[in-house]
N, C-alpha and C positions, 0 to 999 in steps of 0.2 A: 504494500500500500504506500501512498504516497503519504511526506512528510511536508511540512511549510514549507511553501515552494514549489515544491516538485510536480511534474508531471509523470508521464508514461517515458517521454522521451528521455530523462534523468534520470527515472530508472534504471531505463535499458544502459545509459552511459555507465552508469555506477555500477550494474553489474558487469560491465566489461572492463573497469577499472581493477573490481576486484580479479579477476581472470590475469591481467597484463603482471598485477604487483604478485601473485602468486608465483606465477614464472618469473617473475624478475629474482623474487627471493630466494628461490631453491636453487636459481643461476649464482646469485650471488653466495650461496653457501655450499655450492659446491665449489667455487674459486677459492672458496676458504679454507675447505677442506682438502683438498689439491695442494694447496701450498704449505697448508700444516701434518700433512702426510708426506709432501716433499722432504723440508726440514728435519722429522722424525729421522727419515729415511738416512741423511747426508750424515745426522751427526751418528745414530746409530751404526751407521758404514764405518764411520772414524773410529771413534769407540771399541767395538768388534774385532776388528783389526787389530789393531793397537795389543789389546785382551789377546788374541790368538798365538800372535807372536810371541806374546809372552807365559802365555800357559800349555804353549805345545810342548815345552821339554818337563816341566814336572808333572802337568797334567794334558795327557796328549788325546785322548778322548774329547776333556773341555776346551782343548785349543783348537782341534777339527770342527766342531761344534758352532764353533765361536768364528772358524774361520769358514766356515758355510754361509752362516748368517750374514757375516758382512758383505759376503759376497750376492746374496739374495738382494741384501739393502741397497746395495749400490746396483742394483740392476734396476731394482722398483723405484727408483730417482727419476729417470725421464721421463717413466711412464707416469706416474704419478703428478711428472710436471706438469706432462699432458692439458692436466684438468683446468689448468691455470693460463691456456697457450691466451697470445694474443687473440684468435678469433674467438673464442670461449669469452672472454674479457668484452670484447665488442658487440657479439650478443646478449649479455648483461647490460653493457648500459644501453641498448636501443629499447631493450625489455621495462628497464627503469624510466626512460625517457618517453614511452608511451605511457606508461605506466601514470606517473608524474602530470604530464599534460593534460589527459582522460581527467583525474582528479582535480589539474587548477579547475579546468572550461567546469567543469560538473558545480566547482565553489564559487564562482564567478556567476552562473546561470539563477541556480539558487538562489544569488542572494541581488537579482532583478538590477545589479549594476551592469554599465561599458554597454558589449555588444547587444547583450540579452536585457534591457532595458523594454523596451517594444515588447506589448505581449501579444505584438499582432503577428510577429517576426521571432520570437526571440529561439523557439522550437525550431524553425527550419536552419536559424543560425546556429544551432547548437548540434545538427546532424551537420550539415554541412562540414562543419569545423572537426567533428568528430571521424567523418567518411574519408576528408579528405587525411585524415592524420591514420585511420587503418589502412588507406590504400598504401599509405607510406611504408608501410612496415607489414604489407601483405607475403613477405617471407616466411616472418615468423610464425606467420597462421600452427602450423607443424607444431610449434613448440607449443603458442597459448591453448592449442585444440586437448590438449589434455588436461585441462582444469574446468569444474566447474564453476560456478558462479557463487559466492560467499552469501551466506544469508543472511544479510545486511541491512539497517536501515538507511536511508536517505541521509544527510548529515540534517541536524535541527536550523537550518539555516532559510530567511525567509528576507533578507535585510542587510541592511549595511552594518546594523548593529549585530544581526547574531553571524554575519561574516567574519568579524570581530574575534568575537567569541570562539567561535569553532574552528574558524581557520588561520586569523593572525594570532591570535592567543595559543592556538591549540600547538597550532608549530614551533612557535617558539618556549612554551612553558613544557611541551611532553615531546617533543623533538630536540630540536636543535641546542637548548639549554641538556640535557641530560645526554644527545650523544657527545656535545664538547667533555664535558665529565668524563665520557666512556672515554675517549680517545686519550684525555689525559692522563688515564691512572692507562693502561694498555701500553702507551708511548713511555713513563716512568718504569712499569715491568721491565721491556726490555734492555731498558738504562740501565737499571738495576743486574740484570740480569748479564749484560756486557762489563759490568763494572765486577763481580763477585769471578765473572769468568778471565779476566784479566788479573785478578787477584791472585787468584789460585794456578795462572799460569807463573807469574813471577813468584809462588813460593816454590813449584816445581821446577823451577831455573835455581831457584838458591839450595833447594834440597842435593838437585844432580848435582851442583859446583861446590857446595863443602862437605858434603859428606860423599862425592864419588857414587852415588846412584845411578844405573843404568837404566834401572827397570824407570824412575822419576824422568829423566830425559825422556823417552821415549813419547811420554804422556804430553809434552811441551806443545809440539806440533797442531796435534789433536785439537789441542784445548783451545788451540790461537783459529783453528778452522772451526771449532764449535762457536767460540765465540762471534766471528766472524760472519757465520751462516745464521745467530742469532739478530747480528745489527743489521744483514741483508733484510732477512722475512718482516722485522722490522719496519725497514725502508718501502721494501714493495706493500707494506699495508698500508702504508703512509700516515701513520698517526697522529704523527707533530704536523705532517700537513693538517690533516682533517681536523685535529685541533684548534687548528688558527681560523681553518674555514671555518666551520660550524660556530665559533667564537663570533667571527665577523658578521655571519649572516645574523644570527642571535641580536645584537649589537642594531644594526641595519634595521632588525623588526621590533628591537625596541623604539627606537626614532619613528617610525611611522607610527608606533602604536600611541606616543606622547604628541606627535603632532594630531591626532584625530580625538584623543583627549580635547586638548587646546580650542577644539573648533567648536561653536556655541552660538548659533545651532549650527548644524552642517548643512550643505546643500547637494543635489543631484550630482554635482561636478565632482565637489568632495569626497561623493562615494564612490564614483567613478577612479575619482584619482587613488583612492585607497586600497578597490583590487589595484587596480594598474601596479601600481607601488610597491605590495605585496607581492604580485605576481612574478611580477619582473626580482625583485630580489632573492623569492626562490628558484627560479628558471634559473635567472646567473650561478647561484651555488652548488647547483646540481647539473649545471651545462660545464662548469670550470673542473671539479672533481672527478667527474665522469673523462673529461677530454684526460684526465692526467693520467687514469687507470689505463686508458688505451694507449699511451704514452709507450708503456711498458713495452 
């Protein structure tokens, strides 16, 4: 049923919104999982090795063993990169980027600002805008065809006020304020996490060099390639990136949200300008991020 606002036609958008963000997430969480099974794989390989070499002559059963394994791990590296290749990466974000527009046009229509003002027009403007954006991306048909439709309501949205609410508030008080959060304790982990691994590399350099440890050397290499493969995975999630972005965009929707405060009363233009403003600041954040991942 329909909610404030809505018609037949919003519906049908919203249910295909839910459809595009379903395959955009399982895309995106297999690129995640690809990379953190990559990872597994590399420092396990080092590891392994390492281990094998060293427990072939006292324990030569565990060092075969050991030397099997690594040899498995380092096989399952590319394949596993696989998951994460460039075009895998590009079908996630067209996934997300359909995904994302269905939802602005859907919050936009809603809430009877900009295009969809006209309730004489505002239905044919809202297929229109919507047909031409699936013809776009009539590739992916294949992927989204295996989802179906999320049993959803409408968003409560009927106005420039409860566009406000649901969509400038909603984003930045249950988005973008709490993934900046996520990205910055994720981005500290692996600081952390390179810092305790460099540690323990230079106490294995001081162990080999005054007390003559072989077996300690050995481990030196390893540790500098573990840690190393920790700052990569890292880098390619890009945390301290997304941190700064998510921050900014945050930042950005606080400013429109204190200028629409400020306005007393508002007018038609004001609400107009207020998607516009909105819309455009999340499109930029999610067009700039996305462009980086494909980067890769």
């Amino acid at each position: 049923m329909s909610t404030v606002g809505g018609t037949a036609v919003a519906e049908d958008v919203w249910r295909a919104q839910s459809i595009w963000s379903q395959a955009a997430n399982r895309s995106r969480a297999a690129i995640a999982r690809a990379r953190a099974v990559t990872l597994g794989c590399a420092v396990a390989a080092g590891v392994l090795g390492v281990a094998a070499s060293q427990l072939m002559s006292p324990l030569p059963a565990l060092g075969r063993s050991c030397s099997f394994l690594a040899l498995l791990a380092a096989g399952a590296v590319p394949l596993a990169a696989r998951g994460a290749a460039p075009d895998r990466v590009r079908e996630w974000t067209r996934l997300r980027s359909v995904s994302e527009e269905l939802k602005s046009q859907a919050y936009v229509y809603l809430a009877r600002v900009g295009p969809y003002r006209d309730p004489d027009t505002r239905d044919a403007e809202l297929l229109s805008r919507t047909d031409a954006l699936l013809t776009r991306a009539a590739d992916l048909d294949a992927v989204v065809r295996q989802f179906t439709p999320a049993d959803r309501p409408l968003p409560p949205v009927g106005d420039a006020a409860g566009y406000v609410t649901a969509r400038l508030r909603g984003q930045l008080d249950h988005y973008y304020r709490p993934k900046a959060d996520e990205m910055a304790r994720r981005a500290r982990r692996v600081e952390r996490a390179g810092v305790a691994l460099a540690a323990l590399s230079v106490l294995l350099g001081a162990v080999a060099g005054a007390f003559a440890v072989e077996q300690a050397a050995a481990w030196i290499p390893v540790v500098a390639a573990v840690s190393a493969s920790v700052v990569s995975h890292g880098a390619s999630a890009r945390y301290v990136a997304l941190h700064l972005e998510y921050n900014t965009t945050a930042a950005e929707l606080e400013r429109i949200l204190r200028w629409w405060q400020r306005l007393d009363p508002t007018t038609d233009a004001d609400a107009d300008r207020l998607a516009e403003r909105t819309e455009h600041v999340v499109s930029v954040q999610n067009e700039g991020w996305m462009a980086k991942w494909t980067a890769d």
